[in-house]
C-alpha positions as CSV (number, residue, x, y, z in Angstrom):
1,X,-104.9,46.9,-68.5
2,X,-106.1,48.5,-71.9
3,X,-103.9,46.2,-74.2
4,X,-104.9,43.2,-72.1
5,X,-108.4,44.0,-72.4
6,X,-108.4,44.5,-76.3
7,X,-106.4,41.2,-76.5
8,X,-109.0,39.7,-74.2
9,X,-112.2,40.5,-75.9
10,X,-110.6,39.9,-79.6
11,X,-109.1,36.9,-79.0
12,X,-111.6,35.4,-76.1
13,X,-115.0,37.1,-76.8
14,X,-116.6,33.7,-75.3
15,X,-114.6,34.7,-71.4
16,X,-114.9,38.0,-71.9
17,X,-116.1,39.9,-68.4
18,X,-115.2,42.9,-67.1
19,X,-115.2,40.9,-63.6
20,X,-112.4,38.6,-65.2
21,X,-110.1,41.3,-66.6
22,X,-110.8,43.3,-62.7
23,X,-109.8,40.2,-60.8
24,X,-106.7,39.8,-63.1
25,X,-105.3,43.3,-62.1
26,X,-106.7,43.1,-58.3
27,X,-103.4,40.5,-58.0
28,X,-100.5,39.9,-59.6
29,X,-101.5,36.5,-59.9
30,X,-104.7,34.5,-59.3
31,X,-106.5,30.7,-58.7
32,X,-108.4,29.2,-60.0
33,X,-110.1,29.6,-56.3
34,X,-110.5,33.3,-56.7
35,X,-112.3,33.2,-60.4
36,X,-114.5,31.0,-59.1
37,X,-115.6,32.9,-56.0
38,X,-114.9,36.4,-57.4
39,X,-116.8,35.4,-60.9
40,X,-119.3,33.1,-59.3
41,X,-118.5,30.0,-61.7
42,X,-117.6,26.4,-61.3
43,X,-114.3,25.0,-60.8
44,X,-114.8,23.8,-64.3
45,X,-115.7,27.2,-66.0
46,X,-112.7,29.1,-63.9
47,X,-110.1,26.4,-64.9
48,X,-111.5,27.0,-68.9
49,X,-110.8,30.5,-68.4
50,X,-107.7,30.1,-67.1
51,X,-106.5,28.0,-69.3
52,X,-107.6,30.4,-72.2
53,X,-105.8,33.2,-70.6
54,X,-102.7,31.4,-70.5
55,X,-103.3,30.1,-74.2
56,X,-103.6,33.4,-75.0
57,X,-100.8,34.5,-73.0
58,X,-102.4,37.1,-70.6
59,X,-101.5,34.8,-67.8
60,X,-98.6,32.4,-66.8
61,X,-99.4,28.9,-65.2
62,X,-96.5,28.3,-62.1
63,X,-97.3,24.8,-60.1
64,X,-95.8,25.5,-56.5
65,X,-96.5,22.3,-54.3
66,X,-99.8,21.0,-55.1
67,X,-101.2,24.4,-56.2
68,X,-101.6,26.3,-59.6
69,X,-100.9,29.6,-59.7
70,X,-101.4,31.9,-62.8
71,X,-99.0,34.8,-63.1
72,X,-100.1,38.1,-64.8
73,X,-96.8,38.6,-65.9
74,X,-96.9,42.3,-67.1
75,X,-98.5,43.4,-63.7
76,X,-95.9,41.7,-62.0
77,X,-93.4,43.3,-63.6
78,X,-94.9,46.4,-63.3
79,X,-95.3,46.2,-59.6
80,X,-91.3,45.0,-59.2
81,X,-90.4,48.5,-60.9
């Protein structure tokens, strides 16, 4: 959670929020749904966020039917150990 948060606020300072980094490690993977309820921000804002996580490569985008899902990969991996 450390390195992600030090990547996150040097490479993102804009998303930065310790509400964003805490919903990225409450699941191993999010929607951009849950930013917007758990951050309290439009669609529009969560789907920027999300899409600068995954630009960053904090997060992995996986399309499963109609739905986008974005992986935190390392807490996934983590959590299969």
């Amino acid at each position: 959670m450390q390195a992600t948060q030090q990547k996150l606020r040097s490479e993102l300072p804009k998303i930065y929020r310790q509400e964003l980094l805490n919903d990225l490690f409450r699941h191993p993977y999010t929607k951009i749904e849950f930013v917007e309820r758990d951050l309290g921000v439009s669609r529009i804002t969560a789907a920027k966020y999300l899409s600068g996580l995954m630009a960053a490569g904090i997060v992995q985008k996986v399309k499963r039917g109609r739905t986008n899902f974005y992986i935190n990969e390392p807490l996934f991996r983590l959590l299969g150990s």
